[in-house]
N, CA, C and O atoms as a Tripos MOL2 file, in Angstrom:
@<TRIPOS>MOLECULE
protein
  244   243    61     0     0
PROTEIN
NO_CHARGES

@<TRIPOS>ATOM
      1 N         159.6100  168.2490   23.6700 N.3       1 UNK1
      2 CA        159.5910  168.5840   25.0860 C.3       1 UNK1
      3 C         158.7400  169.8410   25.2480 C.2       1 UNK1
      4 O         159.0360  170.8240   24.5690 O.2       1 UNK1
      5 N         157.5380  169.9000   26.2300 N.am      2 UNK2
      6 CA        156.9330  171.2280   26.2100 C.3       2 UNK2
      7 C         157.5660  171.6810   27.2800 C.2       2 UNK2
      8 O         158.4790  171.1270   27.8920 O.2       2 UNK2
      9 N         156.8630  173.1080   27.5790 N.am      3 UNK3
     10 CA        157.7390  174.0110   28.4320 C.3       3 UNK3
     11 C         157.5850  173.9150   29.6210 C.2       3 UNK3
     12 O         158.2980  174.6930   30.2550 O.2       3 UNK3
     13 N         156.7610  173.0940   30.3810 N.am      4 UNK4
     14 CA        156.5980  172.7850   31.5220 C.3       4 UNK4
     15 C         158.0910  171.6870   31.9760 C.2       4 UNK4
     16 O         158.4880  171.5240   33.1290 O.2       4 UNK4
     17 N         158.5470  171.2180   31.0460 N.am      5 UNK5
     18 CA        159.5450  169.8790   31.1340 C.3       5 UNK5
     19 C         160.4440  170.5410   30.9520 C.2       5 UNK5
     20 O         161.2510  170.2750   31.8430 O.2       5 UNK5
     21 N         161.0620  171.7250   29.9340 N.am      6 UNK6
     22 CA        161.7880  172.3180   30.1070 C.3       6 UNK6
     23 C         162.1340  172.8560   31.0980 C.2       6 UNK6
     24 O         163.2700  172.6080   31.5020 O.2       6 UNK6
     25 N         161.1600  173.9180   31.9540 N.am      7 UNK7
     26 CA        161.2590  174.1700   32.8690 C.3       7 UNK7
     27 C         162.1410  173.7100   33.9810 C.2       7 UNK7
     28 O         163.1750  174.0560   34.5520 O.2       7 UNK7
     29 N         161.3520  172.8810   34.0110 N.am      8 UNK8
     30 CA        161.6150  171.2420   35.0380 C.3       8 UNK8
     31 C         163.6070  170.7420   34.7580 C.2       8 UNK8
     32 O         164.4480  170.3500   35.5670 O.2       8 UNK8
     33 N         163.6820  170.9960   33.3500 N.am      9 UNK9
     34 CA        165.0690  170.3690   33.4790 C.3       9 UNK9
     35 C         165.9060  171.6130   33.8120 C.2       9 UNK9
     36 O         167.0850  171.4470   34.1230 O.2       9 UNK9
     37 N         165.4640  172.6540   33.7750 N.am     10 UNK10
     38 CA        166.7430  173.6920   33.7940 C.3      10 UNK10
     39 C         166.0540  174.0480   35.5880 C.2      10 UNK10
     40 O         166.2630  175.2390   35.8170 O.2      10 UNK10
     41 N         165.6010  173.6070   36.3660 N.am     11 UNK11
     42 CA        165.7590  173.5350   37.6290 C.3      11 UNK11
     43 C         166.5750  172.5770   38.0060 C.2      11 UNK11
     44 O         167.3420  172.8140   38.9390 O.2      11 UNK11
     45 N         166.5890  171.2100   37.3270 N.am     12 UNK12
     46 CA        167.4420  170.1580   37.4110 C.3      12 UNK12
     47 C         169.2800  170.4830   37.2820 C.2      12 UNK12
     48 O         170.2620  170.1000   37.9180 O.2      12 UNK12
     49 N         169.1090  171.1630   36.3930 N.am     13 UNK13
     50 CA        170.6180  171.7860   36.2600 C.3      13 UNK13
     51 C         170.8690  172.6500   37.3740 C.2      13 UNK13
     52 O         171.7150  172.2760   38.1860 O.2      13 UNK13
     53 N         170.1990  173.8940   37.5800 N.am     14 UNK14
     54 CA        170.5270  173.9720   38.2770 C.3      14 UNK14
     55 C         170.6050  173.9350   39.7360 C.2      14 UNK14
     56 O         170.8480  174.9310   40.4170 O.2      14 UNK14
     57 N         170.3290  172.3980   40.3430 N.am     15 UNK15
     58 CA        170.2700  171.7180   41.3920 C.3      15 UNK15
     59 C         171.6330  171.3360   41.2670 C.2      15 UNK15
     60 O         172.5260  171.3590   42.1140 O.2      15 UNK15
     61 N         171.6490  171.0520   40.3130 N.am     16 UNK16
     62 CA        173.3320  169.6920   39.8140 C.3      16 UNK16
     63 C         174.3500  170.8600   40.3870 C.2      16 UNK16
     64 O         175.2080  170.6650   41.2470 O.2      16 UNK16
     65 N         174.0670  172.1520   39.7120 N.am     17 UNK17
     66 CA        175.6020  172.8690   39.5830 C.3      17 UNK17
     67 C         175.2700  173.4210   41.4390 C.2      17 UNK17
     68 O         176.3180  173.7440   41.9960 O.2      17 UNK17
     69 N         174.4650  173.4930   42.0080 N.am     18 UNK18
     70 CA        174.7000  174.0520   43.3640 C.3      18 UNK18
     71 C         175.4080  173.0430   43.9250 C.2      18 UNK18
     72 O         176.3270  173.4390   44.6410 O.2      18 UNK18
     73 N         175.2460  171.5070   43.8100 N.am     19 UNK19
     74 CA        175.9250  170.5370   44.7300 C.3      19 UNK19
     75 C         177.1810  170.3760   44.1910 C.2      19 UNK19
     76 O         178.0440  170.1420   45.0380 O.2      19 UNK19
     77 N         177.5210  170.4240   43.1570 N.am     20 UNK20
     78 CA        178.9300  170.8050   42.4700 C.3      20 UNK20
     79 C         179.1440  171.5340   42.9160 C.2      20 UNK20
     80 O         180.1060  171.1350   43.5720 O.2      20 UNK20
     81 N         178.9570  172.8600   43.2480 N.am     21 UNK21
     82 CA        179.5780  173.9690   44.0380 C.3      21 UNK21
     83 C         179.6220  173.9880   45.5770 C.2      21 UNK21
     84 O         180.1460  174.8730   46.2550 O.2      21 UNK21
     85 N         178.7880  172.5160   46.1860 N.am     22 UNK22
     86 CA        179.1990  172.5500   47.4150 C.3      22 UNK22
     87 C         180.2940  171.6270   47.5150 C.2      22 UNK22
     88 O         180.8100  171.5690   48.6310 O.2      22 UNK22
     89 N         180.8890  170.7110   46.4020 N.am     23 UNK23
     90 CA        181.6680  169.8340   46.5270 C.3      23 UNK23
     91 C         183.0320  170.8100   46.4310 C.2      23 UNK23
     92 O         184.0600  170.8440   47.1080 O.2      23 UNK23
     93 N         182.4670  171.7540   45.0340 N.am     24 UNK24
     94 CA        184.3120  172.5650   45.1730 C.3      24 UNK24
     95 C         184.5300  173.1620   46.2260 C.2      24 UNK24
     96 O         185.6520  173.0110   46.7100 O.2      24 UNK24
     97 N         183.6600  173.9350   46.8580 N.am     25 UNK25
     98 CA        183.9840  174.5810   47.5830 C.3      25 UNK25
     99 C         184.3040  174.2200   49.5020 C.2      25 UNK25
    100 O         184.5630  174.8890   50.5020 O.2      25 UNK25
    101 N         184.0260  172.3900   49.0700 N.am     26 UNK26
    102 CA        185.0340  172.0160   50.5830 C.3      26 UNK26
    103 C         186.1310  171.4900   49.9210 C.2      26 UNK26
    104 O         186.9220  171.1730   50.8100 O.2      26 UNK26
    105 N         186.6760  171.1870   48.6770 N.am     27 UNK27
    106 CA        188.0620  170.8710   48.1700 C.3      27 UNK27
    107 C         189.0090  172.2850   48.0350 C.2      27 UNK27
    108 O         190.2320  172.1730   48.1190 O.2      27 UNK27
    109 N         188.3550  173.6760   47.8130 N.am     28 UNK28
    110 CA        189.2350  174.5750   47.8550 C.3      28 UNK28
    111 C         189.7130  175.0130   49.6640 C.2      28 UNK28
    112 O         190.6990  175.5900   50.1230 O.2      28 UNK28
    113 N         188.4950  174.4210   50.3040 N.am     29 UNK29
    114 CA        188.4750  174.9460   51.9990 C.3      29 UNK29
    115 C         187.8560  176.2270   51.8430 C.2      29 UNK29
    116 O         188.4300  177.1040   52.4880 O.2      29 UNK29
    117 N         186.9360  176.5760   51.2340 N.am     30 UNK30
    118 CA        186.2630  177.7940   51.8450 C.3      30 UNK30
    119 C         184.6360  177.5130   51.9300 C.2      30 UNK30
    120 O         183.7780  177.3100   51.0710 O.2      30 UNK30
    121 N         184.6200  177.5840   53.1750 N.am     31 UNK31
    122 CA        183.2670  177.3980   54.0750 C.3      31 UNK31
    123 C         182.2770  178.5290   54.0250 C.2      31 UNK31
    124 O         181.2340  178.3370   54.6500 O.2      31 UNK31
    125 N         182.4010  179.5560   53.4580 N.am     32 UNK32
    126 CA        181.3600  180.4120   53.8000 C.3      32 UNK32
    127 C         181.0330  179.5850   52.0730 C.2      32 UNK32
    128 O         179.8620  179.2370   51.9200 O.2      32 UNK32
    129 N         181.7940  179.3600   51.1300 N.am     33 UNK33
    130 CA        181.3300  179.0980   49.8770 C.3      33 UNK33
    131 C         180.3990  178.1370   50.1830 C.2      33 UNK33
    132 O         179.2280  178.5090   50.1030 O.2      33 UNK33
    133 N         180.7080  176.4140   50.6800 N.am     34 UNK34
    134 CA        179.6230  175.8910   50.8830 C.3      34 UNK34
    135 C         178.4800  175.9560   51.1590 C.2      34 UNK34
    136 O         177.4350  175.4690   50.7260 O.2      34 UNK34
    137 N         178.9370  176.9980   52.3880 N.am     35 UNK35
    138 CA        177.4840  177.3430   52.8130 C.3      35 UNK35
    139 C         176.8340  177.8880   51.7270 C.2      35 UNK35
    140 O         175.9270  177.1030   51.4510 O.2      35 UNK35
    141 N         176.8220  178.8310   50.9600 N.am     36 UNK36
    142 CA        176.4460  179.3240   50.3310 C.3      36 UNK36
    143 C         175.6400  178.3270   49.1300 C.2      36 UNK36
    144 O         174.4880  178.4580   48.7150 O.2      36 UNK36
    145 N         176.2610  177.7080   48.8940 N.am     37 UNK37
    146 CA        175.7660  176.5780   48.0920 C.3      37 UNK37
    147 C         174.9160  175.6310   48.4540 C.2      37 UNK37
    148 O         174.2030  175.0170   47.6600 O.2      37 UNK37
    149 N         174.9510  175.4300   49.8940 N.am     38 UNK38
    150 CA        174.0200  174.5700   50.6140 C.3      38 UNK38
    151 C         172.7670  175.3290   50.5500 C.2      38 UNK38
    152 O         171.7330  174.7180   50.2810 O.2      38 UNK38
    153 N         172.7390  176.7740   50.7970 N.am     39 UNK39
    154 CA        171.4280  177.8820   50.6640 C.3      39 UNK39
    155 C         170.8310  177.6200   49.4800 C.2      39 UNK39
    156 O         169.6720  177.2760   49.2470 O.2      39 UNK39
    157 N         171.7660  177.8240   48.7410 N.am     40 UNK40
    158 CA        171.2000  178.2920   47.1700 C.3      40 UNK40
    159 C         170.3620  176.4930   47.1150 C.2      40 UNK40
    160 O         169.2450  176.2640   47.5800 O.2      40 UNK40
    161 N         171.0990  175.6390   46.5590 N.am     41 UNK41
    162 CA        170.5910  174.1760   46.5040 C.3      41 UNK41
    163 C         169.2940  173.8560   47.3460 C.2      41 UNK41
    164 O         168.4820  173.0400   46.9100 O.2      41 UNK41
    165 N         169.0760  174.5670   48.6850 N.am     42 UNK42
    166 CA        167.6950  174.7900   49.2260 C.3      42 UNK42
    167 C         166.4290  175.5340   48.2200 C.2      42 UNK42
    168 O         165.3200  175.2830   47.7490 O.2      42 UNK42
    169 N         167.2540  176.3930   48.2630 N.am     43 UNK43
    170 CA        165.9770  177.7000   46.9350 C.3      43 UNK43
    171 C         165.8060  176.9940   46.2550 C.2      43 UNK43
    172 O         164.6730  176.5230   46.1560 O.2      43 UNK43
    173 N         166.9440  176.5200   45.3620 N.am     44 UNK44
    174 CA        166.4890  175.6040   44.0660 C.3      44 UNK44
    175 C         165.2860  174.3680   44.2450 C.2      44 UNK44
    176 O         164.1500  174.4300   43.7770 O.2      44 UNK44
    177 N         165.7710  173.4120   44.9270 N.am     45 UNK45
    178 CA        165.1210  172.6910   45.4650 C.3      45 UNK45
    179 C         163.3200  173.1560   45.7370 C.2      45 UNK45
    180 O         162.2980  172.7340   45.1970 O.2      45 UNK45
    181 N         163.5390  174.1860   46.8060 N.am     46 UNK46
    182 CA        161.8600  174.3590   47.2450 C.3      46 UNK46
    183 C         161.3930  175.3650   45.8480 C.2      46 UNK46
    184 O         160.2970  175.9070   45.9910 O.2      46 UNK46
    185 N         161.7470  175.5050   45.2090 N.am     47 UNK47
    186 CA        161.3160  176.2350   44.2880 C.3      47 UNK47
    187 C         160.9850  175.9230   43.3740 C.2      47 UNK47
    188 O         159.9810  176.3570   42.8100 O.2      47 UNK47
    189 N         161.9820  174.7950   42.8190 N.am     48 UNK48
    190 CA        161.2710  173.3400   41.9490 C.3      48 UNK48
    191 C         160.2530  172.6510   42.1010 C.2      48 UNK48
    192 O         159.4560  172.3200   41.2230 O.2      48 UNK48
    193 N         160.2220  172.3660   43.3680 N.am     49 UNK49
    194 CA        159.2410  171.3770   44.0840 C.3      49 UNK49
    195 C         157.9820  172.2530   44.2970 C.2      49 UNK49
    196 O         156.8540  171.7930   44.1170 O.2      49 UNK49
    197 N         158.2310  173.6560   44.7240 N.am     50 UNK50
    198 CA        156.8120  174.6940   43.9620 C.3      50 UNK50
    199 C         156.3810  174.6910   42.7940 C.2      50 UNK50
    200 O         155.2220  174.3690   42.5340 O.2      50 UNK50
    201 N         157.2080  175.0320   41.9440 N.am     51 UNK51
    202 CA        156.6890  174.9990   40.4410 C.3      51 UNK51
    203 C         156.0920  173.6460   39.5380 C.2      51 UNK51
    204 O         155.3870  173.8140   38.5430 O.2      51 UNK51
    205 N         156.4710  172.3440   40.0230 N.am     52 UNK52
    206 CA        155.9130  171.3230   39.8890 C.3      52 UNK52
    207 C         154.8580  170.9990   40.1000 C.2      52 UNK52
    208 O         154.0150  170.4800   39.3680 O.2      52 UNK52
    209 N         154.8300  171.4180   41.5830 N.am     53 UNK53
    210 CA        152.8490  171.3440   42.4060 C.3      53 UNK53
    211 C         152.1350  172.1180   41.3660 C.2      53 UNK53
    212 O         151.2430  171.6750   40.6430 O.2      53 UNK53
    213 N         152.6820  173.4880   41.3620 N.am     54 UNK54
    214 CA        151.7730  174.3170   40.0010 C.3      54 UNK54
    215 C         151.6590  173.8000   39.0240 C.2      54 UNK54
    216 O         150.5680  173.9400   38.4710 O.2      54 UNK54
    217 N         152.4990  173.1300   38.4770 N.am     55 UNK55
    218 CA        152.2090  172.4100   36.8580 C.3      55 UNK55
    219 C         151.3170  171.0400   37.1690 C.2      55 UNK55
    220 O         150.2200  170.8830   36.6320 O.2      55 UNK55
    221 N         151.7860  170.2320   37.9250 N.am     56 UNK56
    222 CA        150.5840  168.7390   38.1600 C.3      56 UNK56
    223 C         149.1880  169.5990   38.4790 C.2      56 UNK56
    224 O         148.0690  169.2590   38.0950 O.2      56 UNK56
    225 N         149.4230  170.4910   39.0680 N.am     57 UNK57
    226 CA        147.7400  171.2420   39.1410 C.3      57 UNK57
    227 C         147.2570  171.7470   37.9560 C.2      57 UNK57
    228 O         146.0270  171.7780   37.9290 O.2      57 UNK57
    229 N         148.0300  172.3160   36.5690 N.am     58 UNK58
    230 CA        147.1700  172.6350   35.8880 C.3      58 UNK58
    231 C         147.3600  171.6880   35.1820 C.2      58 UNK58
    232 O         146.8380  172.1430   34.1650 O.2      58 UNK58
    233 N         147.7520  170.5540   34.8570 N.am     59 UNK59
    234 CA        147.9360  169.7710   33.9920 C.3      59 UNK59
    235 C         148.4730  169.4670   32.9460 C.2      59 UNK59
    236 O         148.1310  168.7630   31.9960 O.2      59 UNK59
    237 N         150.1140  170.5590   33.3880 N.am     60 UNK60
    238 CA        150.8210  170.6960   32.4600 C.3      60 UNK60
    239 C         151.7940  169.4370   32.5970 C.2      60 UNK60
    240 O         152.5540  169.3580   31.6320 O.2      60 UNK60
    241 N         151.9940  168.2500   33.7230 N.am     61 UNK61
    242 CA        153.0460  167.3480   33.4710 C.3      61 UNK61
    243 C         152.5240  165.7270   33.1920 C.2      61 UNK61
    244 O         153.3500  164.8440   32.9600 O.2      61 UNK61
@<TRIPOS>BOND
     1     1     2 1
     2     2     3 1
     3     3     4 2
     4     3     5 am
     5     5     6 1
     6     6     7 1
     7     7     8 2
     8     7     9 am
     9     9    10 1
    10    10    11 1
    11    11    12 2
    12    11    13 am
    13    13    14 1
    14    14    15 1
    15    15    16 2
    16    15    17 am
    17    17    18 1
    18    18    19 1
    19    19    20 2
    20    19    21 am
    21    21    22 1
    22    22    23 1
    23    23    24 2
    24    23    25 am
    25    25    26 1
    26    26    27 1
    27    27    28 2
    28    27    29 am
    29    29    30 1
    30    30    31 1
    31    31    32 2
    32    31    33 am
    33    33    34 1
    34    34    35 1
    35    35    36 2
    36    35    37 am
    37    37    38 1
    38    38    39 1
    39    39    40 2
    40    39    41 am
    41    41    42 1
    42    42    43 1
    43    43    44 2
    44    43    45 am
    45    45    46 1
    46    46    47 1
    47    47    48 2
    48    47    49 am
    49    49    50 1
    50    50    51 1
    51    51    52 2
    52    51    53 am
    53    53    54 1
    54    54    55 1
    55    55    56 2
    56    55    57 am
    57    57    58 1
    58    58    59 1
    59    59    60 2
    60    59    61 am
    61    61    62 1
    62    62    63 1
    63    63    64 2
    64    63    65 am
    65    65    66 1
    66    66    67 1
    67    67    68 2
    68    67    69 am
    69    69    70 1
    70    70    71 1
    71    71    72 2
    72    71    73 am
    73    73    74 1
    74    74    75 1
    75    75    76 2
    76    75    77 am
    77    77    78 1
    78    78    79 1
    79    79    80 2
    80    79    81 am
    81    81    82 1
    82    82    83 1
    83    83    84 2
    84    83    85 am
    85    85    86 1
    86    86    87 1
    87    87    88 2
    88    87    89 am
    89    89    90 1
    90    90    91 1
    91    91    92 2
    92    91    93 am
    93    93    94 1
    94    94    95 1
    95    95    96 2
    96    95    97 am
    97    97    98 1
    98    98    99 1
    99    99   100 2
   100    99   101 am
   101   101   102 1
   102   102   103 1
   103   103   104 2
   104   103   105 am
   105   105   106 1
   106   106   107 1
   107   107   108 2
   108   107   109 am
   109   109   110 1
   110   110   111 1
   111   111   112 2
   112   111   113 am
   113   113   114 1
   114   114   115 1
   115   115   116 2
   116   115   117 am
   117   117   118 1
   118   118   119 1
   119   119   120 2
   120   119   121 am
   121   121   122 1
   122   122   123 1
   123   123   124 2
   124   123   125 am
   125   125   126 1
   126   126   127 1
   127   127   128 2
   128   127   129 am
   129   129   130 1
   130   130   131 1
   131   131   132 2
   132   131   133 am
   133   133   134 1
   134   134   135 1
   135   135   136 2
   136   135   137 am
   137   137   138 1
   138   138   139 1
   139   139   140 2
   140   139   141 am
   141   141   142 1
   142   142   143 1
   143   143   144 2
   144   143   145 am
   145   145   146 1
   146   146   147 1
   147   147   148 2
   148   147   149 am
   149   149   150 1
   150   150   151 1
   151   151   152 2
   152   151   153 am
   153   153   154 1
   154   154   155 1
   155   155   156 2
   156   155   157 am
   157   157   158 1
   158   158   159 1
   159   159   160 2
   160   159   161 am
   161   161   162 1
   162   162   163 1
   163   163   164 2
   164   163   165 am
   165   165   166 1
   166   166   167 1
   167   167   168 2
   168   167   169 am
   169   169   170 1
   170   170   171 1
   171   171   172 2
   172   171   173 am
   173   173   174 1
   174   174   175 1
   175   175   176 2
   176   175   177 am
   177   177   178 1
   178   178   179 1
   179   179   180 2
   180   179   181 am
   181   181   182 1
   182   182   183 1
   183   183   184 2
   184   183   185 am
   185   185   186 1
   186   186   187 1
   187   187   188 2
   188   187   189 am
   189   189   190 1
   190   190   191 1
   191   191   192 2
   192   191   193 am
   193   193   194 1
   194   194   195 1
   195   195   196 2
   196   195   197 am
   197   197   198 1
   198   198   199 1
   199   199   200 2
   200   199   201 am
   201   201   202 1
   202   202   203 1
   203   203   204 2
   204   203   205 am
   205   205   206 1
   206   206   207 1
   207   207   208 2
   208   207   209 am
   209   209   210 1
   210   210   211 1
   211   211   212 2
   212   211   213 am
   213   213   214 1
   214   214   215 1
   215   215   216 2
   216   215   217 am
   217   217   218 1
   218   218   219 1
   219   219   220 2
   220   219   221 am
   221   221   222 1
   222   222   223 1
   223   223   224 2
   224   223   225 am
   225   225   226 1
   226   226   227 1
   227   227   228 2
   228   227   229 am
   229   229   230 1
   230   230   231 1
   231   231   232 2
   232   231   233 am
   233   233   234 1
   234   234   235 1
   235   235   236 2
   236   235   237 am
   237   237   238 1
   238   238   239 1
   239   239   240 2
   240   239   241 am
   241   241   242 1
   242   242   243 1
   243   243   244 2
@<TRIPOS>SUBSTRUCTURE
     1 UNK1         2 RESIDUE 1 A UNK
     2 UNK2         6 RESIDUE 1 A UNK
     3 UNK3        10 RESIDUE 1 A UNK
     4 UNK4        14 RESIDUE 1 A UNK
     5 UNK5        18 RESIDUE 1 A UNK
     6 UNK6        22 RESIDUE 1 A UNK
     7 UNK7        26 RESIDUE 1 A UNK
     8 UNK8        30 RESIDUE 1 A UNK
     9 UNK9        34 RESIDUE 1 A UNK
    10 UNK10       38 RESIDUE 1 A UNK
    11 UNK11       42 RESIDUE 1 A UNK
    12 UNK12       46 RESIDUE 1 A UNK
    13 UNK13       50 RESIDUE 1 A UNK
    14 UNK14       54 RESIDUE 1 A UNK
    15 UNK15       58 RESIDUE 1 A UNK
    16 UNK16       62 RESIDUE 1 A UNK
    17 UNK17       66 RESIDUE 1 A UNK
    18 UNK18       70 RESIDUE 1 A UNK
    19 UNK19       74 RESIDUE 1 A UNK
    20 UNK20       78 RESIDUE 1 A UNK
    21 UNK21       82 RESIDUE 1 A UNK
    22 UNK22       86 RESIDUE 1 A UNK
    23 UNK23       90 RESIDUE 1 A UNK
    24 UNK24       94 RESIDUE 1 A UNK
    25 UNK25       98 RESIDUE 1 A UNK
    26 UNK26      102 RESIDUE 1 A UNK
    27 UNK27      106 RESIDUE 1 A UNK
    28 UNK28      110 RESIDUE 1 A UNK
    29 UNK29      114 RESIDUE 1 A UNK
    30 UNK30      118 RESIDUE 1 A UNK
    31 UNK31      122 RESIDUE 1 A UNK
    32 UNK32      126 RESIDUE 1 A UNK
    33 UNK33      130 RESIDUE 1 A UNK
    34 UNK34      134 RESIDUE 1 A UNK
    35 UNK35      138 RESIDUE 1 A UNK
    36 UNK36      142 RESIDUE 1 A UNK
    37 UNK37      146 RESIDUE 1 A UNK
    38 UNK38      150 RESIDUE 1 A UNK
    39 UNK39      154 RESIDUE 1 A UNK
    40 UNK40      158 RESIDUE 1 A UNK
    41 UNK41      162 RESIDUE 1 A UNK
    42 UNK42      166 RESIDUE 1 A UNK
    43 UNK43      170 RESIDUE 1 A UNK
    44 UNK44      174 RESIDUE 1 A UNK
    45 UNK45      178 RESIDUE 1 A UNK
    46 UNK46      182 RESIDUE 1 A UNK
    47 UNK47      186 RESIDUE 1 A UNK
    48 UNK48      190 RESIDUE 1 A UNK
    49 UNK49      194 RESIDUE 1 A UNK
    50 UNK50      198 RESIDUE 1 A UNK
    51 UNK51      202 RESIDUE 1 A UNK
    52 UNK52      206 RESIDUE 1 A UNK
    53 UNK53      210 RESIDUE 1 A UNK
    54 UNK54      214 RESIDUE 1 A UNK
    55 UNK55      218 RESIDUE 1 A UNK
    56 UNK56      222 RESIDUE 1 A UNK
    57 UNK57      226 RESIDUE 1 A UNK
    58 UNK58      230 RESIDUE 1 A UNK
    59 UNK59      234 RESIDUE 1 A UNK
    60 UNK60      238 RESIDUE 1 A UNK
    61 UNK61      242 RESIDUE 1 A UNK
């Protein structure tokens, strides 16, 4: 696996654990937590989806 894929999977993780943390946090009932998790899972997300464009551009994937 080179490090561009690495990369790539440990954004993947942590995509997984933000939506896991929006799931606990409407089973415990605390809403500012979701929210919070709904934010973060955004960052992750556009931030992945940045760093990808950068790698298909240099021709790292």
């Amino acid at each position: 696996m080179n490090k561009a894929k690495a990369v790539m999977f440990i954004f993947a993780i942590a995509a997984m654990l933000s939506m896991i943390s929006i799931g606990y946090a409407i089973a415990a009932q605390t809403w500012l937590g979701a929210i919070a998790g709904i934010v973060a899972l955004y960052v992750v997300m556009s931030v992945g989806f940045k760093t990808k464009r950068k790698f298909r551009d240099q021709g790292l994937l």
